[in-house]
N, C-alpha and C positions, 0 to 999 in steps of 0.2 A: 505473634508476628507472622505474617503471611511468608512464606518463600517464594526466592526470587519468579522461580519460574510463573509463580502461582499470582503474583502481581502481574507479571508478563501476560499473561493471558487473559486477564483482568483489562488491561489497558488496549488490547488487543481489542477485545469485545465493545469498548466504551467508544474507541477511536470508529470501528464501524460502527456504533448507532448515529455518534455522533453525522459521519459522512452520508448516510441513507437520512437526515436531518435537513445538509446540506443538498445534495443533489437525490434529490425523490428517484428520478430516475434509475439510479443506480440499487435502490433497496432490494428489489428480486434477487438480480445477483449475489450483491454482499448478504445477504442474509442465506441465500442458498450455500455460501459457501461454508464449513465446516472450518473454524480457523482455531488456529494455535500455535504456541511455541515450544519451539525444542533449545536441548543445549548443545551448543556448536554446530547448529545446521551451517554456518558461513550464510550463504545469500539468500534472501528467500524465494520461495518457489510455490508455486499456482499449477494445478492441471485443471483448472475447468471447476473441482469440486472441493478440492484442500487446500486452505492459504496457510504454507508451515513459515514461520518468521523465528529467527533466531532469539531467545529470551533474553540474553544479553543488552543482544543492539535496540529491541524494543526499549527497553528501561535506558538505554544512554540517549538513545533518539530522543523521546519522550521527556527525560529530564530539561535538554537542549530547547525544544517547541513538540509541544502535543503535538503539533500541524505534520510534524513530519513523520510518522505513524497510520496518520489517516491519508495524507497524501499517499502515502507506501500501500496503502490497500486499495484506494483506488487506481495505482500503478498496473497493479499486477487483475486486480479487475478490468481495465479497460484492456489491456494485454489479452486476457481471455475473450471481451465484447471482440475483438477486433478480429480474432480470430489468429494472430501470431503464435509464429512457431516458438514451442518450448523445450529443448534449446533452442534460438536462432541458428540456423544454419552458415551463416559468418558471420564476422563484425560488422562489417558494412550494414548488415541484412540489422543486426541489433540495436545499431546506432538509429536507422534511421527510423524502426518500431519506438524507439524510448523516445527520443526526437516526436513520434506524431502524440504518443500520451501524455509526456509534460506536455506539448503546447496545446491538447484539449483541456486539460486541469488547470492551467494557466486563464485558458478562455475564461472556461468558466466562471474562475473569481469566487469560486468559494471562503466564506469566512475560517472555516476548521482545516483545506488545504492550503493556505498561504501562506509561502516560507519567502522569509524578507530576503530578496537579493535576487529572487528566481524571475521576478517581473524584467530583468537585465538580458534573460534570452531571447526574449521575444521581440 
């Protein structure tokens, strides 16, 4: 039997092939990035070259909709495309960076990021 984490990471890998499937574009990046899960990171966190995602919330996410896994990588990749601050420097400054990457993921309409309810923000 695999452990938790060791699926986590697993599902991790699969949800970015899957997303570099869906948007080509994005392949460089996700695949440049080094990704994995730790236990108890709480949020996850991106600098340019490490996607670290919590093993936990992977494996609850994932149970819920695969989609929300790969949307969460392409999150924190478009985050890095974009060039935003890691912390943001206020809220404000957070809201309105999460705000411009959901509604490019949105755009886009990928089959593997579509999380049912999220088409209501736009």
């Amino acid at each position: 039997m695999t452990e938790p984490r060791g699926l986590a990471d697993e599902i991790l890998s699969e949800c970015g092939n899957r997303l570099c499937i869906d948007m080509g574009f994005l392949t460089r990046p996700v695949m440049s990035l080094r990704r994995y899960t730790e236990e108890d990171v709480g949020d996850m966190r991106c600098d340019g070259t490490v996607l670290v995602m919590d093993a936990r919330r992977v494996l609850e996410d994932y149970r819920k909709n695969p989609n929300r896994v790969s949307r969460d990588i392409g999150h924190m990749v478009l985050h890095c495309i974009m060039g935003h601050d890691s912390p943001p420097t206020d809220w404000a400054q957070e809201l309105a960076e999460d705000m411009i990457v959901e509604y490019m993921l949105d755009s886009v309409n990928s089959p593997n990021t579509f999380i049912e309810g999220a088409d209501d923000r736009t």
